[in-house]
C-alpha positions as CSV (number, residue, x, y, z in Angstrom):
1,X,-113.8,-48.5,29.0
2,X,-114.2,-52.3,27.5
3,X,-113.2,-54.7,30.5
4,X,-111.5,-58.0,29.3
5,X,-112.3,-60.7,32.0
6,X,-108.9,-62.6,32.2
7,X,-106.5,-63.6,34.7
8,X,-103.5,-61.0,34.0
9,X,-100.2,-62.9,33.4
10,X,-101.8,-65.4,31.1
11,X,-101.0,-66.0,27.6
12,X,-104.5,-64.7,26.8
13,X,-104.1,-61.6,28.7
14,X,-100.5,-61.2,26.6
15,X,-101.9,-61.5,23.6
16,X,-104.7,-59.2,24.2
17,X,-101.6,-56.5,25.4
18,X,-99.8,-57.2,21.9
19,X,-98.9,-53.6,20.2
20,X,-100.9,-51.9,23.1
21,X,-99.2,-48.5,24.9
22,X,-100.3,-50.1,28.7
23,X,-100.3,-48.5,32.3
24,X,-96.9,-50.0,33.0
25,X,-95.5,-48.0,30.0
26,X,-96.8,-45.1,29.6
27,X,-93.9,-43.6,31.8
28,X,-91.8,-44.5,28.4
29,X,-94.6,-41.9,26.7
30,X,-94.3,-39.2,29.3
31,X,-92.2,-38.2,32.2
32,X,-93.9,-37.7,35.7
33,X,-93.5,-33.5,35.1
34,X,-95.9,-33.9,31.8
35,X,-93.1,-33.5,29.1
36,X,-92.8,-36.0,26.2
37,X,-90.4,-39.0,27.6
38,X,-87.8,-39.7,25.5
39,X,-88.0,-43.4,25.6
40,X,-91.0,-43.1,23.0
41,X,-89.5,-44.0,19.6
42,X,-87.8,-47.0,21.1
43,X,-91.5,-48.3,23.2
44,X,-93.4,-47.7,20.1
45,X,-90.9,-49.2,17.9
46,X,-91.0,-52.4,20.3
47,X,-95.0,-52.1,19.9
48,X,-94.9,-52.3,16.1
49,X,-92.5,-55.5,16.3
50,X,-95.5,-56.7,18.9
51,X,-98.2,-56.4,16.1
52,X,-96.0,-57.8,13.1
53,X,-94.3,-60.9,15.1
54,X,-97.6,-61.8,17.1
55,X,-94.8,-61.8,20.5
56,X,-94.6,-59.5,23.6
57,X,-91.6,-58.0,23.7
58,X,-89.4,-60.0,26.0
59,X,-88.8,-58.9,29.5
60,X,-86.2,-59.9,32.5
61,X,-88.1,-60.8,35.2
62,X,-85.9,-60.0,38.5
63,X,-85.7,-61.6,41.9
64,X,-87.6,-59.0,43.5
65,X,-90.3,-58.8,40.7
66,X,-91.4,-62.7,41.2
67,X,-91.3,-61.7,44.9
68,X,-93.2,-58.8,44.4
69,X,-95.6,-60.9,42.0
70,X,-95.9,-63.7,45.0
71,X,-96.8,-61.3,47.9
72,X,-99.0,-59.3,45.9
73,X,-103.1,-61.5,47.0
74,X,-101.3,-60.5,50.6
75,X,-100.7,-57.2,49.7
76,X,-104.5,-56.9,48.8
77,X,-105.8,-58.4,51.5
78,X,-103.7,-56.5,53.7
79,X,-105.4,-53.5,52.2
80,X,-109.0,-54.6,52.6
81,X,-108.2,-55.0,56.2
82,X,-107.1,-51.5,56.6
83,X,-109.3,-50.2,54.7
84,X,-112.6,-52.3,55.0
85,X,-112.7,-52.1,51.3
86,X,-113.7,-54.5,48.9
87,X,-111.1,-54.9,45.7
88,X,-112.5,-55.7,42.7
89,X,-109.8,-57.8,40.3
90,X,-109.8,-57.5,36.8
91,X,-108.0,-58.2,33.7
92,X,-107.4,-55.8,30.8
93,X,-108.7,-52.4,30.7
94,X,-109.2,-51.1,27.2
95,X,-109.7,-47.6,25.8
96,X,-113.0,-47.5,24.0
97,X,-111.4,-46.5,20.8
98,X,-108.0,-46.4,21.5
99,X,-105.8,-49.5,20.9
100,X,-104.1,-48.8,24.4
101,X,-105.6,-50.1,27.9
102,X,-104.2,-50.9,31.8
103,X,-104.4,-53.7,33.9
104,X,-105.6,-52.2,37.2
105,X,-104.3,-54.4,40.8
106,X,-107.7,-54.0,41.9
107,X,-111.1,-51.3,40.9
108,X,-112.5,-50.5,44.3
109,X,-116.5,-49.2,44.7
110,X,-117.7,-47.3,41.7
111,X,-114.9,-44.6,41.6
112,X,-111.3,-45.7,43.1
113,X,-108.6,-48.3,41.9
114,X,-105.2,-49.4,43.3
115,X,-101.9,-49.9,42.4
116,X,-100.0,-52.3,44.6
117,X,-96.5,-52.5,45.0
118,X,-94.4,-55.2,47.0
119,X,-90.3,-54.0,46.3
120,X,-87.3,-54.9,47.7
121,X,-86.7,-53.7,52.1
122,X,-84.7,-50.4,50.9
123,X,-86.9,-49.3,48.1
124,X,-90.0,-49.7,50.9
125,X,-88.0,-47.9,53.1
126,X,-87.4,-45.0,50.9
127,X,-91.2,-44.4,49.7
128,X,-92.2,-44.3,53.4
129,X,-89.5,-41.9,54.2
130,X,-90.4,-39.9,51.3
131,X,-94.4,-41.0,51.7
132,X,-95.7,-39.5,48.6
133,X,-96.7,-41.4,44.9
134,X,-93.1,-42.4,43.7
135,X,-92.3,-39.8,41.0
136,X,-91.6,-43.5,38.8
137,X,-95.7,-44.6,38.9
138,X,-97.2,-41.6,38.3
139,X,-97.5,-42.0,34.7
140,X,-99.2,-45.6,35.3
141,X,-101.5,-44.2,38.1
142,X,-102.6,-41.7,36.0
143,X,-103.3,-43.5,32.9
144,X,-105.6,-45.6,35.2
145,X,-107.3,-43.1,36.3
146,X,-107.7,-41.7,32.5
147,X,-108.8,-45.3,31.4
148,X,-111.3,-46.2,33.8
149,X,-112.7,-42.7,34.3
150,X,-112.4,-43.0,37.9
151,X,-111.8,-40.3,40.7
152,X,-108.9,-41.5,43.1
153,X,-106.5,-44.4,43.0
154,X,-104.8,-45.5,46.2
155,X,-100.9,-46.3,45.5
156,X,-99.8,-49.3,48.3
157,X,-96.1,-50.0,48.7
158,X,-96.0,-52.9,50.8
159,X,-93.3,-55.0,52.7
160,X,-94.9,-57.6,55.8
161,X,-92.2,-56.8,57.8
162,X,-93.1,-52.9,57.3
163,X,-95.8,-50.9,57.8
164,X,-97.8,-49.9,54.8
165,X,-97.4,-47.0,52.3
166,X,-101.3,-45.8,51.4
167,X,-101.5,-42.4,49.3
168,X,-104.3,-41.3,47.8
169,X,-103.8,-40.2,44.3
170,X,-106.7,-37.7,43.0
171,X,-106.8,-37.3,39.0
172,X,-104.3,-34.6,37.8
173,X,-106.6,-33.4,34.6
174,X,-103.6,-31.2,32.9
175,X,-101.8,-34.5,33.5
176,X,-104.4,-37.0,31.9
177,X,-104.9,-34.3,29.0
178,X,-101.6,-34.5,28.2
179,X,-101.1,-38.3,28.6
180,X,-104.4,-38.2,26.5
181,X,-102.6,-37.1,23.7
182,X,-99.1,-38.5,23.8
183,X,-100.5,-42.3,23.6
184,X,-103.5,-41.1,21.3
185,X,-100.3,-39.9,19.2
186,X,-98.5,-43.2,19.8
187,X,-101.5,-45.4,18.8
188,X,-102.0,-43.6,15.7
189,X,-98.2,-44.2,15.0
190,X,-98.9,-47.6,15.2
191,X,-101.3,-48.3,13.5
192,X,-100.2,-46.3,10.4
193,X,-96.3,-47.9,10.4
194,X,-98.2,-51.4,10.9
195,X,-100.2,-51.1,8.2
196,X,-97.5,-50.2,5.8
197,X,-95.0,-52.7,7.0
198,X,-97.7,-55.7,6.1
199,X,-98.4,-54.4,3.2
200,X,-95.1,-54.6,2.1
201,X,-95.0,-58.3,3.2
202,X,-97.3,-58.7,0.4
C-alpha cells in the first residue's frame, strides 16, 4: 500500500482518484453477496472518460451528504472517546500495482481502520435497529481492509442526537479474493480501452 498524504476532498486528492476503481465504488464492481454487480460496464465506462477528459465524473452532492461531510471530525472524536483510540487520518490509499486505491475515515493502531457514517435520523434509526454492517458498505469496508492489509475495520453510523452504531468488521477472505479480482479485472479494462482511445486521438 502507497499512502498519498493529502487532505481528501481537495482538487489534489481528485485528481489523484481520476480513472481509479475506489472504496466508495467498488459496490458498482460487486454486490455485498460476492457476485459481479451489474453496474460495472457503466462505472468503468465513467472511469475511462476520467482518464481521457482529465475530470471526475460529476456527482450530486445531497443535503444530507454536506451534513454528513460537516459532522463527520465530531463523529471521530466521538469515537476516540468511546473507544480510547487514536484515529489516524489519511488521504489516498493506493494498491501497490493496481491503479485502484481507498480513502480510509481514519487507520487506527497498526491493524484496524474505520468507516464513519453521519446519515439522515431514519436511516440511523434503521442501522441500529438492524445493528449489523449495512449490506450497502460492505463492498467499501472490505476493499479497505484488502487495500491496507489490515485485520478489522470498525463501521460507525452516527447521529448526536442518537446513540452510536459501532460494528466490528473482521476480513471476509472469500470476499476480498473475489473483490481482488473483479477490480484487478476492471483496472486491466482500463487501462487497455485507454490506451487505444488516445491512440486514436493521434
Amino acid at each position: 500500500m502507497k499512502i498519498l498524504e493529502m487532505e481528501q476532498g481537495t482538487q489534489e486528492w481528485l485528481e489523484a482518484r481520476l480513472g481509479c476503481p475506489s472504496g466508495s465504488g467498488f459496490s458498482k464492481l460487486i454486490t455485498a453477496s460476492g457476485t459481479p454487480s451489474s453496474s460495472a460496464e457503466s462505472y468503468i465506462n465513467d472511469l475511462i472518460a476520467e482518464l481521457i477528459t482529465g475530470e471526475s465524473t460529476p456527482f450530486h452532492v445531497t443535503e444530507w451528504m454536506q451534513r454528513g461531510t460537516e459532522l463527520e471530525p465530531f463523529a471521530r472524536m466521538n469515537y476516540e472517546l468511546e473507544t480510547d483510540r487514536e484515529v489516524t487520518e489519511v488521504g489516498f490509499c493506493m494498491h501497490d500495482i493496481l491503479r485502484c486505491g481507498v480513502s480510509p475515515d481514519g487507520l487506527i493502531g497498526d491493524d484496524g481502520g474505520i468507516e464513519i457514517k453521519c446519515p439522515k435520523p431514519s436511516t440511523h434509526v434503521k442501522y441500529l435497529r438492524k445493528g449489523t454492517l449495512p449490506s450497502e458498505y460492505k463492498a467499501q469496508v472490505m476493499g479497505c481492509l484488502w487495500i491496507t492489509g489490515r485485520q478489522w475495520w470498525d463501521f460507525m453510523s452516527y447521529h448526536p442526537q442518537m446513540p452510536n452504531l459501532l460494528i466490528r468488521v473482521h476480513r471476509d477472505e472469500e470476499y476480498i479474493n473475489q473483490l481482488e479480482r473483479l477490480v484487478t479485472h476492471a483496472c486491466q479494462i482500463i487501462e487497455k480501452e485507454v490506451a487505444e482511445i488516445k491512440e486514436k486521438l493521434l
